[in-house]
N, C-alpha and C positions, 0 to 999 in steps of 0.2 A: 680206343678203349673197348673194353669186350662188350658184346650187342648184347648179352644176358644180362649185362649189371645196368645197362641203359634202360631196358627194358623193366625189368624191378624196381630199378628209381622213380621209374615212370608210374607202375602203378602205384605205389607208395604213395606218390605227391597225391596222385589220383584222388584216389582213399580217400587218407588227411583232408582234401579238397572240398569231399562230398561230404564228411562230415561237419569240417566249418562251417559249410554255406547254408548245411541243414539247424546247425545249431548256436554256431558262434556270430554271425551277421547280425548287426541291429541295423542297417542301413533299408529304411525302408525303402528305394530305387532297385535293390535286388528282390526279383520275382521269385520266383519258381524256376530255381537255375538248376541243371543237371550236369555234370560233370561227363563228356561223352570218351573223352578221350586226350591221352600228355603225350605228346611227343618231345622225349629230352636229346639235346644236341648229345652228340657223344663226347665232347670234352664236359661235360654236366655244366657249363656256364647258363644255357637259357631252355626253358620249356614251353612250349606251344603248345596253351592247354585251350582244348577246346569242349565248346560249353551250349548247350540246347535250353534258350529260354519259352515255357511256354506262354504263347501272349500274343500284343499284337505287335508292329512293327516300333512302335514307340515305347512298348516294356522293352522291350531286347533290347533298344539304344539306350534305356536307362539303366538297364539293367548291368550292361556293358560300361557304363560309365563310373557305375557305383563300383562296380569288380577293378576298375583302373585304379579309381582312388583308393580302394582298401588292398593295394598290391602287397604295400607296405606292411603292413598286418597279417598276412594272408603268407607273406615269405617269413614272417618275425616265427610264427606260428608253426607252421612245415620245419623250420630248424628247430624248435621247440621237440616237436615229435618224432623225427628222424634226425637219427646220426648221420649227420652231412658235414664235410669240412667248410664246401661252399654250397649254399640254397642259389638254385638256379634262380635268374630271373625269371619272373611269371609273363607270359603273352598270350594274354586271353584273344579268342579267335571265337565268331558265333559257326555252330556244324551246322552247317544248311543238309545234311543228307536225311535227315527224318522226314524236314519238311519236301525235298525232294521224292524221296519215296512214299510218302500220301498223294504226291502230286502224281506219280505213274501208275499207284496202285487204285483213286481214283480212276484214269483212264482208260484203263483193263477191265474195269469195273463195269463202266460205259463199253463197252467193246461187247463185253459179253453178252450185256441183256441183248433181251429181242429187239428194244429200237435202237439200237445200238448197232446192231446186224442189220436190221431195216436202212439205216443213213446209210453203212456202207454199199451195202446192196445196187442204190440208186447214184453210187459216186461211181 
């Protein structure tokens, strides 16, 4: 299928996504979820949507848990709003790459001060 209509569908669901979670959720288990990024298969059957909660390791599991159970709702929803023959299945995935990037951009951080240059100095 053409990589432009994938790509559109993808932000589409996106979207729709970010605004459920911001407005239509009552499930108190979901935090403070961000919608980072859909990747849709290109026959549009399933979406790998991935999702940045802030919190601590026990919000994101619940958080991830509440998102599993409201799948159903969440795809009922997305065909609601977009013209889809099929609503892909939803596959929530948590993006580690935010928390990645604080974790190096911390360490650049440390690198650069003076004791920072001091530890190397002496390694």
């Amino acid at each position: 299928m053409n990589k432009t209509r994938t790509n559109r569908v993808g932000e589409e669901i996106k979207k729709e996504l970010s605004l459920l979670l911001q407005r239509g959720m009552k499930d108190p288990r979901i935090g403070f979820v961000t919608v980072t990024g859909v990747e849709v298969t290109s026959d549009l059957q399933q979406a790998k949507v991935y999702i940045s909660v802030f919190g601590s390791a026990e919000q994101r599991s619940d958080s991830l848990a509440g998102l599993q159970k409201a799948k159903g709702f969440l795809r009922t929803e997305i065909g609601r709003r977009i013209k889809l023959r099929h609503v892909p299945d939803l596959v929530f995935k948590l993006d580690e790459s935010i928390d990645y990037g604080n974790k190096i951009e911390t360490i650049l951080r440390e690198i650069s001060t003076p004791e920072g240059d001091a530890k190397h100095e002496q390694e």
